[in-house]
N, C-alpha and C positions, 0 to 999 in steps of 0.2 A: 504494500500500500504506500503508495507517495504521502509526503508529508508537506505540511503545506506549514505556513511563518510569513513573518514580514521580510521581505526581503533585501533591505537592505539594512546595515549595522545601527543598533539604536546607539546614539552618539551621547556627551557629557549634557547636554540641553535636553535629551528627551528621557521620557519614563514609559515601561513597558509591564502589562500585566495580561496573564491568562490566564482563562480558567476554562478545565478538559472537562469534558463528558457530562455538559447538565443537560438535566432532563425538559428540554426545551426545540417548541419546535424549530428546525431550520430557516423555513424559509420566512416565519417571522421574525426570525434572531436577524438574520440577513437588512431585512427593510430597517429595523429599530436601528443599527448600526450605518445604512447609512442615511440614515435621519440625523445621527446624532455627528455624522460626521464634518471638521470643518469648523463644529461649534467652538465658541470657549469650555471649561469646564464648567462656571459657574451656571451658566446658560443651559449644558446639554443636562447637567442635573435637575433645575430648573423642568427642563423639558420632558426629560424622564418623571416626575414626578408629577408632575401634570397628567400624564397616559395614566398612570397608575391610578389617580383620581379621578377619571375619563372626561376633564375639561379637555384635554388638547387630544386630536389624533395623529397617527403615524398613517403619512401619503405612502403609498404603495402604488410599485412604479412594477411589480411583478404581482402573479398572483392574488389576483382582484377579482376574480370571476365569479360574477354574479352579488357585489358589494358593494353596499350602498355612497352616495357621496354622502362626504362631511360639510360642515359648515367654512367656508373661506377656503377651501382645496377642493380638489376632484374625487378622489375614490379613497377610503382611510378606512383604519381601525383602532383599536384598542386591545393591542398585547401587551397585557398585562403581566403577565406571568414571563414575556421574556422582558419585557423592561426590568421589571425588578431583578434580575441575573444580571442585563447589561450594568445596570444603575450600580452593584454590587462592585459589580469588575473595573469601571469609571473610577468611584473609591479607589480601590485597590490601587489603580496607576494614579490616583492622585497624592495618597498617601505616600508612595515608588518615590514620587517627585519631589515631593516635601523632604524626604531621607536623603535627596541627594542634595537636597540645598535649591530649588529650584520654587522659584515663587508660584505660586498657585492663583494670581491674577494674571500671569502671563500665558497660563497654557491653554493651548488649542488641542482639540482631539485632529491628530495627526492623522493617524490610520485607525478603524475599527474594522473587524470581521467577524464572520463569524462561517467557520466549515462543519461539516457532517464530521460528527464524532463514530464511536464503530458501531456495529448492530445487534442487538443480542435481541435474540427468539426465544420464546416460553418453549418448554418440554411439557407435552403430554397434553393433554386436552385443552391446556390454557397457553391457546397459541397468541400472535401477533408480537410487534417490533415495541420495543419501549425507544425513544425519543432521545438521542442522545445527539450533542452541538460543544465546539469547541468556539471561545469566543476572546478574539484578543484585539487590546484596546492598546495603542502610541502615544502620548501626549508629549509635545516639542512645544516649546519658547516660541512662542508668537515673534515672527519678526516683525520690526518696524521700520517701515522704510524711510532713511536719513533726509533731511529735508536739503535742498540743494539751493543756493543762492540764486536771487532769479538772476536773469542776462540786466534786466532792465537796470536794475536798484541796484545791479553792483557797477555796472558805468556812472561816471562820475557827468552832473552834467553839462555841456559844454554852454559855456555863458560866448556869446555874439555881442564884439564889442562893433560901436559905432562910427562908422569911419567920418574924418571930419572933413 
C-alpha cells in the first residue's frame, strides 16, 4: 500500500500534526479540510465550531448528490462528527507550534488532508467496513509581504525655476 504525507519538509516556521485511523467518514473529512484550508487558525476554529453548532455549513464541491443548498453558498452540510476530529487535530498542530516558539496569531493552515485509512471487515454474520480516515493538518507563518517604496514619493520633486 503506498503511503501518502505532505510532501515536502515541514520547515523551523511550520507545525505539523496527525492523526491515523479515526472513525470518520472520508469523503466528508476531505470537504471539512478543504474548507478549513488557507484559513488562519483563529478563524478555521472559529469555523469549525460553528459546523459543530450547525450555524455555518461546509460547501461541498464533491459529493453533493441529491443535497440541499445552504443559506449564502450553493450545496452544504453539517459534518459534525468529522469536524470535531479535524477541530481536535487543528489543536494538536496549534499546540506543535506554540512548542516550537511560533506565534499563534501568525499561522495559517498551510496544508490539510485527509486519506482512507485501512479497512477492516466484521467476521461472521456481522458483516460491513467500519470507517477509518487519516487526517493531517501544516500550519506555517503567514507571510507578509514587505511594503516597497512607491517610485512616486521617493523622487524628490523637481522645483522649475523662472527664467528672467
Amino acid at each position: 500500500m503506498a503511503g501518502y504525507g505532505y510532501s515536502t519538509k515541514v520547515e523551523e516556521n511550520m507545525a505539523k500534526a496527525v492523526s491515523q485511523s479515526l472513525p470518520i467518514s472520508t469523503k466528508l473529512s476531505t470537504q471539512v479540510c478543504r474548507f478549513i484550508k488557507g484559513m488562519k487558525v483563529g478563524a478555521a476554529k472559529q469555523a469549525l465550531s460553528d459546523v459543530i453548532l450547525l450555524k455555518r455549513a461546509v460547501p461541498m464541491h464533491r459529493y453533493y448528490k441529491e443535497t440541499a443548498h445552504k443559506s449564502g453558498m450553493a450545496v452544504g452540510r453539517f459534518p459534525i462528527k468529522a469536524s470535531k476530529h479535524v477541530l481536535r487535530v487543528l489543536e494538536s498542530a496549534e499546540a506543535n507550534a506554540q512548542f516550537k516558539g511560533l506565534s499563534a496569531a501568525d499561522l495559517v493552515v498551510h496544508h490539510a488532508a485527509a486519506q482512507q485509512g485501512p479497512t477492516t471487515r466484521g467476521q461472521g454474520r456481522t458483516g460491513g467496513q467500519a470507517k477509518r480516515t487519516h487526517i493531517e493538518i501544516v500550519l506555517a507563518i503567514m507571510k507578509r509581504p514587505e511594503k516597497k517604496p512607491d517610485a512616486k514619493k521617493a523622487q524628490a520633486p523637481v522645483k522649475h525655476e523662472a527664467k528672467k
